[in-house]
C-alpha positions, 0 to 999 in steps of 0.5 A, spaced: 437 348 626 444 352 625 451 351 627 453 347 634 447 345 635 446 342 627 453 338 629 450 336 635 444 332 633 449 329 627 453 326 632 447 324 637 444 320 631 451 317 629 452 314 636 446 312 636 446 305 638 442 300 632 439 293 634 436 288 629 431 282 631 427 278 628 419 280 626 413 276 624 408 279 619 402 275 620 395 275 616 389 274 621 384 273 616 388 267 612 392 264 618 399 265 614 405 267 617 412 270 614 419 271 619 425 275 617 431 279 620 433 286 619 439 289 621 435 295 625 429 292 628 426 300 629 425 301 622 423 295 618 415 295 619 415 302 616 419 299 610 415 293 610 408 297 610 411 301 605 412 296 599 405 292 600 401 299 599 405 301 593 406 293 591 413 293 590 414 288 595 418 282 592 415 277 597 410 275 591 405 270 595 405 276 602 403 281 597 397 277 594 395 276 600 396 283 603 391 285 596 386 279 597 385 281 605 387 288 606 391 292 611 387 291 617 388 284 616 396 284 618 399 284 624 406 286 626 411 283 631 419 283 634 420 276 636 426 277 639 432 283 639 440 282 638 444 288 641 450 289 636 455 284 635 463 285 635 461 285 627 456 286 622 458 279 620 457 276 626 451 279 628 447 277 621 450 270 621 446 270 628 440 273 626 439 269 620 440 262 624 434 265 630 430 267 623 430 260 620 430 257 627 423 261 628 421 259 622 421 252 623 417 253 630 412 257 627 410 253 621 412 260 618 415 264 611 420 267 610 420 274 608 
């Protein structure tokens, strides 16, 4: 890629719009369930399956269990979506209250 067409993808890729959410990790093997939150919702399953396959995750008790029962045996899922808010403040107060309310409705973890 050169030139104009470079610094169109750049600006395209910086206007894009970014969404956080929250997502639950569940084990299908034990039953366990983890709830958290991420700024960018699109990117945090690679991040999570990436630091349980290389055993850096700092969840001690999901890594456990990621090693005890395998790969296959944890699901993934987005809970719910928050558009951008007027600020990242704002916006990370609310998606830290809907992770904690989820949490309480799924008997969950937090990760």
């Amino acid at each position: 890629m050169k030139g104009e067409a470079r610094r169109a993808a750049v600006a395209a890729y910086k206007e894009r719009k970014v969404v956080g959410g929250v997502y639950v990790v569940r084990c299908v093997a034990s039953g366990e369930t983890w709830v958290g939150q991420w700024p960018n919702i699109e990117t945090i399953q690679t991040r999570l399956w990436f630091t349980l396959r290389q055993g850096t995750h700092p969840r001690k008790e999901l890594l456990e269990s990621w090693r005890r029962h395998g790969e296959a045996q944890f699901t993934f899922e987005i809970l719910e979506r928050l558009e951008d808010g007027p600020s990242s403040y704002t916006r990370d107060a609310d998606l830290k209250e809907r992770a904690s309310r989820w949490r309480k409705e799924l008997n969950a973890n937090p990760i």
